[in-house]
C-alpha positions, 0 to 999 in steps of 0.5 A: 511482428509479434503479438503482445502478450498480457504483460505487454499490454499491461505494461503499455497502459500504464506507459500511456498513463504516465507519460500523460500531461496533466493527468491527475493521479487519483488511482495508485495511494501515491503522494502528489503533494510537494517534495520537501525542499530538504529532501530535494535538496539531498537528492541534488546534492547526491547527485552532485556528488556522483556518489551513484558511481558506487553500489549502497551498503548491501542492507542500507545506509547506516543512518537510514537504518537508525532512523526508521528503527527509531521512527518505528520505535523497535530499538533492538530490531534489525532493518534491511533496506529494499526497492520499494515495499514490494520488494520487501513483500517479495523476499519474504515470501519467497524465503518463507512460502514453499509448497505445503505451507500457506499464506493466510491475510484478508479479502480484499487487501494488497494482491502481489504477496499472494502472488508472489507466495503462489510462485513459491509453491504456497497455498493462499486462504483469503478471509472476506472483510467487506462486510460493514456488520464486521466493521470491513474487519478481521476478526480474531475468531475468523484468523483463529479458524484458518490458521493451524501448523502449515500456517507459515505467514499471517499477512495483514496490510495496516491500514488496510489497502483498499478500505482504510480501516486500522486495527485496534493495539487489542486486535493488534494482540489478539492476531499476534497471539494467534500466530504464536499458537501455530509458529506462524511469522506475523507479516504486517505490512505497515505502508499507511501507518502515518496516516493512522490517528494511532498504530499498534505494531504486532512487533510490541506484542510478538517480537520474536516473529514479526516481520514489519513492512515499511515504505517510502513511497506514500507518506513521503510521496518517493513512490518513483524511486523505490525505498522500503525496508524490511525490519525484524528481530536480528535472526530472522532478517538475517534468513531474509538477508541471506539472498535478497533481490538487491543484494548489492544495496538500493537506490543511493539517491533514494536512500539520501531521499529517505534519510532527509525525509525522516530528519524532517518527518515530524514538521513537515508530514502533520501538514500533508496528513491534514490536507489528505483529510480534507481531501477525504471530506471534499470527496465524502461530502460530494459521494453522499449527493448521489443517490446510490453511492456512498463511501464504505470508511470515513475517515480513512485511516489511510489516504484513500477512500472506497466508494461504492457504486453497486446502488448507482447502477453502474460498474467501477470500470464505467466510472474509471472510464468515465474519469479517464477521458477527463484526464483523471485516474481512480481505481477499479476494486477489481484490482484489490478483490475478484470476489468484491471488486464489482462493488467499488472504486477506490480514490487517492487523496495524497493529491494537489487540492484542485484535483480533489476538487475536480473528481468531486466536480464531474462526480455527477456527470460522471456517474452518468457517463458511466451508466450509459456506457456499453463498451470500456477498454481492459483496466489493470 
């Protein structure tokens, strides 16, 4: 038999975790509230139809593409439909990156456009945001300081992934600006906005070269069925178009899934967005009855929250542990940053109440397990 490689063992963790009954899923940002019945009702009635035996339009379907134009309010931008968010990550930084080029985005934030920026031969510049002196921010002195003429890509998540924070429409101008001086494309990865009091698009102030990420997988909770877009002034997605991964159109279930959740967004969404935040109190209220732990945001502009546990004397992958064997799944740090994952665990709070409740419950007796263990198992 042949022994597994890392990507294997990888692979089958998550296998483990997902077909786990009953787990409660406090680790991934994913929306576990209740599929509107009009979204369901369009993925049914899709599938009814069999419109699947046909490939999607190769940039999306026409009416999906007017409504996340118009969700995102960027009439005279272009929309490429893809899998997911990462799949829209991914066909921008392999058409732009190449060697001699860099990347430059915060620490901590979402690790797979580095990667995939790192295989097209591009250098990555990580600029450290965990600081509460600095408000866990980017700071326009720290991007002006990094980027010069091999600047190819600012990528900035927002609200950040892990921390929560969301950038102010002044910051939003000043980054822009930034970019502008060296030519650089702004790449803002917008996956949490709808959990944001409020959201300023670079593209507003830097229309010619921001790339907006946009995605269905949180606030609509289609994590499973991979629908993202890309959108982008019509000459730059038209370099983006010219080879993208599914060339031959995305997920027409999803798309229909999309469609449906956007004609229903504004009534349906306000509701998951309050119970997220009480989510969010629940958790903050039990952090701050252990000693040591204290939770780095609140309120998170997003729909998790980072907890500290350096001051606790545990490490994150203990607590993670811990969870695990209560059936329920939170975050290690080290996921989103090597340099300040040892500081952390990060929880979702797009869940069911009862398992908000839960995590707050075991808390204490959780923070105990883990500062008793001496052996966890490898974590991804």
């Amino acid at each position: 038999m042949s022994t597994l490689r890392g990507f294997d063992v990888r692979n089958a963790h998550f296998d483990r975790l997902f077909n786990m009954p009953g787990l409660m899923w406090l680790g991934q940002n994913t929306n576990h509230f209740e599929t509107p019945p009009e979204v369901m009702d369009a993925m049914l009635d899709s599938l009814r139809r069999e419109e699947y035996h046909a490939y999607a339009p190769p940039a999306g379907m026409e009416v999906l593409r007017a409504l996340i134009r118009e969700d995102l309010g960027l009439p005279d931008h272009s929309v490429l439909v893809t899998d997911g968010g990462v799949a829209a990550l991914y066909t921008v930084c392999r058409t732009l990156c190449e060697p001699g080029v860099t990347l430059v985005t915060t620490d901590p934030g979402w690790k797979w456009p580095l990667h995939f920026s790192r295989a097209a031969g591009a250098e990555v510049i990580e600029l450290p945001i965990y600081d509460p002196a600095q408000g866990y921010r980017l700071t326009p002195a720290q991007l002006a300081a990094a980027v010069d003429e091999r600047t190819r890509i600012v990528y900035l998540v927002d609200p950040n992934n892990p921390l929560g924070i969301c950038y102010t429409s002044a910051e939003i101008e000043a980054f822009t600006q930034i970019a502008r001086k060296v030519g650089a494309y702004f790449v803002h990865d917008c996956t949490y906005r709808h959990f944001a009091d409020a959201h300023t698009l670079a593209a507003r102030f830097y229309p010619e070269r921001s790339i907006t990420i946009y995605s269905f997988s949180k606030w609509l909770g289609l994590a499973g069925l991979r629908v993202g877009a890309i959108v982008a002034a019509p000459d730059v997605l038209e370099q983006l178009a010219a080879a993208p991964p599914n060339n031959l159109g995305s997920n027409v279930v999803s798309q229909r899934a999309a469609i449906a959740g956007l004609r229903i967004r504004d009534r349906w969404f306000p509701e998951i967005n309050r119970r997220q935040r009480r989510n969010q109190a629940a958790i903050h209220a039990a952090v701050a009855r252990v000693p040591g732990m204290s939770v780095a945001v609140y309120p998170s502009q997003a729909n998790f929250l980072v907890i500290e546990v350096l001051a606790a004397e545990i490490t994150p992958e203990a607590l993670c542990h811990a969870y695990a064997n209560e059936g329920i799944m939170i975050r290690q740090g080290t996921y989103h940053t090597p340099r300040f994952g040892h500081r952390f665990v990060k929880v979702s709070t797009t869940v069911p109440e009862t398992w908000a409740d839960a995590f707050c419950e075991r808390l204490p007796a959780m923070v105990d397990k883990a500062r008793a263990m001496k052996d966890v198992p490898p974590l991804f």
